[in-house]
LOVOVEX-516143 format. One record per residue: residue number from 0; residue in one letter; x, z, y of N, C-alpha, C in turn. Coordinates in Angstrom, 2 decimals. Example, Ala and Ser with C-alpha at 12.3 -4.5 7.8 and 13.67 -1.06 7.14 Angstrom:
R    n  res   n_east     n_up  n_north  ca_east    ca_up  ca_north   c_east     c_up  c_north
R    0    A    13.19     7.80    -5.69    12.30     7.80     -4.50    13.20     7.80    -3.30
R    1    S    12.85     7.08    -2.25    13.67     7.14     -1.06    12.90     7.87     0.03
//
This chain:
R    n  res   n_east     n_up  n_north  ca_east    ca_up  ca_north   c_east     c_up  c_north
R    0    X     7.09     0.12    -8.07     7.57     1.47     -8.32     8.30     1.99    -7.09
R    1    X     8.22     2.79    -6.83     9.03     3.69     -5.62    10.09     3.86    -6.11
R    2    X    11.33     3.88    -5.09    12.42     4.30     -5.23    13.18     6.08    -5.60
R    3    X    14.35     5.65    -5.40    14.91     7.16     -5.43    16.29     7.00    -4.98
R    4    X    16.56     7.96    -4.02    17.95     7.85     -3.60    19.06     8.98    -4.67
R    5    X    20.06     8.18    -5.11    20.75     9.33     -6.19    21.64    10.01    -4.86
R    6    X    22.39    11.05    -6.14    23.80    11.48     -5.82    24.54    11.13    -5.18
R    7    X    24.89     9.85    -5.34    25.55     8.92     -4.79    25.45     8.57    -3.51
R    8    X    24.34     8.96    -2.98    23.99     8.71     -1.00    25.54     9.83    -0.51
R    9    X    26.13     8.76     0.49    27.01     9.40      1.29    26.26     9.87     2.86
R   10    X    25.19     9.83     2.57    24.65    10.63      4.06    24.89     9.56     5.41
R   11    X    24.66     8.13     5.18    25.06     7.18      6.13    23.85     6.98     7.11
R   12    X    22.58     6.96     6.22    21.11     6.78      7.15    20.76     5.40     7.52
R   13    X    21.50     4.56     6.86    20.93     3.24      7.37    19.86     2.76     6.38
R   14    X    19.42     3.45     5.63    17.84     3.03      4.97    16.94     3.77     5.68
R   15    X    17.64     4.83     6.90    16.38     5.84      7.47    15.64     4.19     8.52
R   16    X    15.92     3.70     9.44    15.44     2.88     10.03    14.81     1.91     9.40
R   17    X    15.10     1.11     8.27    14.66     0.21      8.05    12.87     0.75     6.88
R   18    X    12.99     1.68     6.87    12.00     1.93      6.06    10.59     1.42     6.94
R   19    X     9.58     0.92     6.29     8.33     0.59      7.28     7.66     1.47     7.52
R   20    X     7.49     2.75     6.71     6.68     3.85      6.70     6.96     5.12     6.46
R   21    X     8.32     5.20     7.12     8.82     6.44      7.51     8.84     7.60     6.38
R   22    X     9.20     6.85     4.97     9.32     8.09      3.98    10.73     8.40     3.55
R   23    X    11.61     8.29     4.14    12.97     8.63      4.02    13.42    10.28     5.52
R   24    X    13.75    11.05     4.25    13.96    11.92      5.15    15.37    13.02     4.94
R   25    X    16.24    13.39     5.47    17.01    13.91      5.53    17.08    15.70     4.97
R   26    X    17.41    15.60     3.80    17.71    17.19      2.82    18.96    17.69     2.08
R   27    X    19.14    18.72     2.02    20.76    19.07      1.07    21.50    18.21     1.35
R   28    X    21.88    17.63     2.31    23.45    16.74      2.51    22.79    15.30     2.17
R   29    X    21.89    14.79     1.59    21.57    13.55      1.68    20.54    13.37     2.17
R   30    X    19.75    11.95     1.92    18.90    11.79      2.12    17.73    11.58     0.90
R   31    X    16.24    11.49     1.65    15.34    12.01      0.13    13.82    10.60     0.39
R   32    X    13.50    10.06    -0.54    12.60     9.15     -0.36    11.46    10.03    -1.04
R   33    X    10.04    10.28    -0.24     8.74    10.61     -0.12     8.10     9.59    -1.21
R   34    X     8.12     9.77    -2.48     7.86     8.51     -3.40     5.98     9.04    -3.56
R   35    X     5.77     9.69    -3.15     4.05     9.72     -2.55     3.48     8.61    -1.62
R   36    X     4.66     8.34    -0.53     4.45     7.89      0.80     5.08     6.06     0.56
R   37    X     6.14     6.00    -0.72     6.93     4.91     -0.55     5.91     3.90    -0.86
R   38    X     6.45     2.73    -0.38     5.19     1.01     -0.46     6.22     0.31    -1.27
R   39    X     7.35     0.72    -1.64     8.12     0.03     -2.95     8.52    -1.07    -2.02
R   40    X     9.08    -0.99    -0.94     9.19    -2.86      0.33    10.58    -3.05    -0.46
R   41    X    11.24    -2.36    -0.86    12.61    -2.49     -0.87    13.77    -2.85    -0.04
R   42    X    13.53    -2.47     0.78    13.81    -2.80      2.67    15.15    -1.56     2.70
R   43    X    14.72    -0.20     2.42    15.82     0.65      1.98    17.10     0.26     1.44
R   44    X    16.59    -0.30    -0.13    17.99    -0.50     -0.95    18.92    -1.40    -0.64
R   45    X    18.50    -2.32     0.13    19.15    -3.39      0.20    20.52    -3.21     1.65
R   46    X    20.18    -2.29     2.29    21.18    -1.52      3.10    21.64    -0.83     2.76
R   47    X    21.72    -0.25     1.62    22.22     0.91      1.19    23.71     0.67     0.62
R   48    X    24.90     1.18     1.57    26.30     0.74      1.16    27.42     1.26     0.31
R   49    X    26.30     1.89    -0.94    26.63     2.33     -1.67    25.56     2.38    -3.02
R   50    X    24.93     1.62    -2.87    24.35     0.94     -4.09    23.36     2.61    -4.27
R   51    X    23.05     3.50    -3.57    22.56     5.03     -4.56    20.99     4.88    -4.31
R   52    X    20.20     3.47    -3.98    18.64     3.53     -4.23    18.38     2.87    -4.65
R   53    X    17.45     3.64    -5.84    17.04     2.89     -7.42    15.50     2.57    -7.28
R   54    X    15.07     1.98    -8.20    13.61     1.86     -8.44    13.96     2.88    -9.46
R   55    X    12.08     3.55    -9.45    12.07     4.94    -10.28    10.98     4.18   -11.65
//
C-alpha cells in the first residue's frame, strides 16, 4: 500500500531524499507523497521524526 504523509509533517524533508522514486513533493506547508508514483519501500517512514507517514 502506498503511504500518506498526515498533518502532522513539520516540513523537515528528510523522507524527500530517501525516497527511491522521487514521489515526495513539497505543497501547503508540508510535504505530499504521489501515491500513483509510490513503490510502498517504506524508506520514507522510517525517517520521519515525527511519526506523520502512514500506510494508506
Amino acid at each position: 500500500m502506498p503511504r500518506r504523509i498526515t498533518d502532522s509533517c513539520i516540513n523537515t524533508g528528510n523522507c524527500v531524499p530517501e525516497c527511491p522514486v522521487d514521489c515526495i513533493f513539497s505543497g501547503d506547508g508540508k510535504f505530499v507523497i504521489d501515491e500513483d508514483v509510490c513503490i510502498d519501500c517504506g524508506a520514507c517512514e522510517v525517517v520521519c521524526p515525527v511519526d506523520a507517514i502512514i500506510e494508506i
